[in-house]
C-alpha atoms as one frame of an Amber mdcrd trajectory, in Angstrom:
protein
 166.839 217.413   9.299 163.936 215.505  10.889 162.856 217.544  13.082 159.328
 217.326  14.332 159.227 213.847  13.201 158.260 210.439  14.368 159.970 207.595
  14.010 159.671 203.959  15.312 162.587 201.536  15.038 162.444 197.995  15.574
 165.195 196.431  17.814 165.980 199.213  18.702 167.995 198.778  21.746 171.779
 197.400  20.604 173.942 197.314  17.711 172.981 198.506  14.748 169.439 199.607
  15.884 170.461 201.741  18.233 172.851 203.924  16.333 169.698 204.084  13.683
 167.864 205.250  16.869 170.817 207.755  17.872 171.063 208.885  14.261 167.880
 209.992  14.019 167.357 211.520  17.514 170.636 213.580  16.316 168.439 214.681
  13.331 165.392 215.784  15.288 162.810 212.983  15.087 161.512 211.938  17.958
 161.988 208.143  18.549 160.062 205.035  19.832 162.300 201.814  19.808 160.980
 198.322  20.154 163.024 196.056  22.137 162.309 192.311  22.793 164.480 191.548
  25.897 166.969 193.676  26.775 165.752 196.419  28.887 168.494 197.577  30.134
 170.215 198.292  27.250 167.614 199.661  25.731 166.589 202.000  28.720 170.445
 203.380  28.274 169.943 204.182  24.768 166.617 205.999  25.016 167.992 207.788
  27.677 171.000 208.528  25.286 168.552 209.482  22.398 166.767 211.585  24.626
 169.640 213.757  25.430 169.560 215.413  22.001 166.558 217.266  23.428 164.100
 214.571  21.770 161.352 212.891  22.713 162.249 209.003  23.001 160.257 205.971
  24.834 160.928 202.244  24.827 159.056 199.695  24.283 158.873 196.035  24.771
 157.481 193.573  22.732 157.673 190.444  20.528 157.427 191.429  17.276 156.408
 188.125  15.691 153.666 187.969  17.364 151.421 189.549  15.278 148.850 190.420
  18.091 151.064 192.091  20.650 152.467 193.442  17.390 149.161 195.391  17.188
 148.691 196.343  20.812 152.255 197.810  20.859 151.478 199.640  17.353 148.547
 201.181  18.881 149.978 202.320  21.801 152.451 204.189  20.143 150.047 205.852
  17.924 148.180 206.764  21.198 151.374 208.193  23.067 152.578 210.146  20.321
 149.560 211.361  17.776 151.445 210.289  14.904 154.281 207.749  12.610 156.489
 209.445  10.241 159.041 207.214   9.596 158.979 203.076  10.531 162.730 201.387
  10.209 162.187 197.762  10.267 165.916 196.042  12.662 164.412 193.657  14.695
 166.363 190.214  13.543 167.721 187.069  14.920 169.939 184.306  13.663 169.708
 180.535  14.441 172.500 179.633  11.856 173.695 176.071  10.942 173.789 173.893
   7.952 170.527 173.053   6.128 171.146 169.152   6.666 170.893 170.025  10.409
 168.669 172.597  10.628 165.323 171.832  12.373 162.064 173.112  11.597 162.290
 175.756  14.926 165.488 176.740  13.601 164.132 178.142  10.326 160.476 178.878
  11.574 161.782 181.317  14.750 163.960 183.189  12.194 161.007 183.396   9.581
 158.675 184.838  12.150 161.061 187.582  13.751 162.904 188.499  10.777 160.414
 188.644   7.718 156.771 187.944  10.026 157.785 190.791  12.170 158.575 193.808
   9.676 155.354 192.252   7.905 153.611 192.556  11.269 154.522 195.743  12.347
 154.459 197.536   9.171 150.699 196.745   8.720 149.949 197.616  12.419 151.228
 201.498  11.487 150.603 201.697   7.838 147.501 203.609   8.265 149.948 205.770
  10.568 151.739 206.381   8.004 149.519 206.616   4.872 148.411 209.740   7.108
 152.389 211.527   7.438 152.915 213.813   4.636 156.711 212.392   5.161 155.913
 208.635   5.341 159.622 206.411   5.206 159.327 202.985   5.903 163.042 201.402
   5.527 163.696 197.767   5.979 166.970 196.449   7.436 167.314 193.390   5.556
 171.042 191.763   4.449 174.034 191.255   1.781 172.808 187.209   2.622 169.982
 188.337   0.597 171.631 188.852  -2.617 174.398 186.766  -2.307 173.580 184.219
   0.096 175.757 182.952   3.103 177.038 179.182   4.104 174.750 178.074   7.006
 172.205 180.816   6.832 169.422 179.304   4.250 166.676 180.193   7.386 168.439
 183.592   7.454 168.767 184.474   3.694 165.024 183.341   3.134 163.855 186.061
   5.631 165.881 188.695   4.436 165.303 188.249   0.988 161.366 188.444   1.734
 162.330 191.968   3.189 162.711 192.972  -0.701 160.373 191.204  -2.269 157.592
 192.852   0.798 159.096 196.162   0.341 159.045 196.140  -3.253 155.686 195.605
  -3.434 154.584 197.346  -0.827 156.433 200.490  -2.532 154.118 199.804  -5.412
 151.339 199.964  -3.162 151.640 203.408  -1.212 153.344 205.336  -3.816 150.025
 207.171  -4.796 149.951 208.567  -1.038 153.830 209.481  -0.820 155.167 207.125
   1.640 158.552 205.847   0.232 159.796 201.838   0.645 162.965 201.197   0.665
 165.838 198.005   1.655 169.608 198.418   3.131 171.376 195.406   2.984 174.207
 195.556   5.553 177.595 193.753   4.586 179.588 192.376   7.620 179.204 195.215
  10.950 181.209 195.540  13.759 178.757 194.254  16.158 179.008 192.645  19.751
 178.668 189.623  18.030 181.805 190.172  15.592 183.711 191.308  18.778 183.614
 187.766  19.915 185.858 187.022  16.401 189.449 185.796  16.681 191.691 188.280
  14.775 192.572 185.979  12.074 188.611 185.246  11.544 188.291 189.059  11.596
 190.826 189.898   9.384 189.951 186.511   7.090 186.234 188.576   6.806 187.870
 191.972   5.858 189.527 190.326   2.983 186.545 189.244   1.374 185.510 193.278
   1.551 186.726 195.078  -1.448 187.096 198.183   0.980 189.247 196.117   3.337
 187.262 196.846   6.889 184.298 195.659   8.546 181.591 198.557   8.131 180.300
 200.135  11.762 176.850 200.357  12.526 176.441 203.992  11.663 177.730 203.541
   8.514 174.062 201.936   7.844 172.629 204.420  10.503 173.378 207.182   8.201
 171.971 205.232   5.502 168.546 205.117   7.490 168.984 209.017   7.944 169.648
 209.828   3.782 166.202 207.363   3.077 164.400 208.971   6.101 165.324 212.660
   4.977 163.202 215.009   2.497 166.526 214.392   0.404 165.526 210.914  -0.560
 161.977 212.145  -0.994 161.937 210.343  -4.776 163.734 206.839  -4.200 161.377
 204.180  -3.001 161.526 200.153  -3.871 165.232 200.442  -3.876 167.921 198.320
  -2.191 171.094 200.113  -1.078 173.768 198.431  -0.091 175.340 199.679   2.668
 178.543 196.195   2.300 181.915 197.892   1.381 181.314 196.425  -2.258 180.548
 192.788  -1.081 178.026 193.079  -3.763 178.624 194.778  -6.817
């Protein structure tokens, strides 16, 4: 269990972010999630995360910018003495075909997918170098490894995730603090829900395990890497895909 800990989670408020911020407010650790926009859904699930008898707080910023990336980082350093465990969500898509991609397309994913786990993980690292439990876990995706049809922008940003955390890994393994990926297959998402049933069921056939995963299927992913259990793992990618990618 977690108890006792701190964690932060980056966009935080929906989907798969917050059951990540549910799963670990079920384990103990106190929680501050990051939101960019939606404060109403993200003011539900603190208040949600807070009924496990945890501490939790919202807060809003724009993680790509790498200033109020800092401010926000400091803040929660200030409100809650300490940063035991960092799980980088926050992620957009702007998805199309290369030949019609245009240069905001690719640069807005860049900075909020790969810029902003960059941005906040060096605003807490020192946070964290300081935890004798120090996670930091990276949401990053199976576009990564395999790559997707109209998600070059996308796949870039991801795949930076591993080559950051790998690295990274190498470079805080002396004081204890553990890296580590998941790379999410398809989720059942809001955005999925918007699928036709034929597109749906088109998308479970490419899964060897025949479903779409749910978001606390990679929410108790987060919890394994975040737990004294996983304690010796770090620079790893787990997949968390049904067997997209074997």
């Amino acid at each position: 269990m977690l108890r006792g800990r701190q964690a932060v989670v980056t966009g935080g408020s929906r989907g798969i972010g917050r059951a990540i911020v549910l799963e670990l407010a079920r384990q103990g650790a106190d929680v501050a999630l990051i939101y960019a926009g939606q404060a109403e859904a993200a003011e539900q699930t603190r208040s949600e995360a807070a009924s496990f008898g945890v501490r939790a707080e919202a807060y809003q910023c724009d993680v790509s910018d790498w200033d109020q990336a800092g401010a926000m980082c400091q803040a929660i350093v200030a409100d809650h003495g300490r940063v035991d465990i960092l799980v980088n969500n926050a992620g957009i898509v702007r998805d199309k075909l290369l030949m019609r991609m245009t240069e905001a397309d690719f640069d807005q994913v860049i900075a909020v997918d790969l810029k902003g786990s960059v941005a906040v993980t060096r605003h807490l690292l020192h946070a964290l170098l300081r935890s004798p439990h120090g996670r930091i876990i990276t949401i990053s995706s199976v576009a990564a490894v395999m790559g997707n049809v109209g998600q070059t922008n996308y796949a870039a940003a991801k795949a930076g995730l591993i080559g950051f955390t790998k690295s990274l890994a190498r470079e805080v393994a002396g004081r204890g603090v553990t890296c580590n990926v998941i790379t999410p297959g398809y989720i059942a998402t809001d955005l999925t829900a918007e699928l036709s049933q034929p597109v749906a069921d088109r998308l479970a056939g490419l899964i060897p395990l025949k479903r779409l995963g749910s978001p606390q299927d990679v929410a108790a992913a987060v919890g394994f890497l975040a737990s004294d259990a996983a304690g010796y793992i770090t620079g790893e990618v787990l997949a968390v895909d049904g067997g997209m990618w074997m």
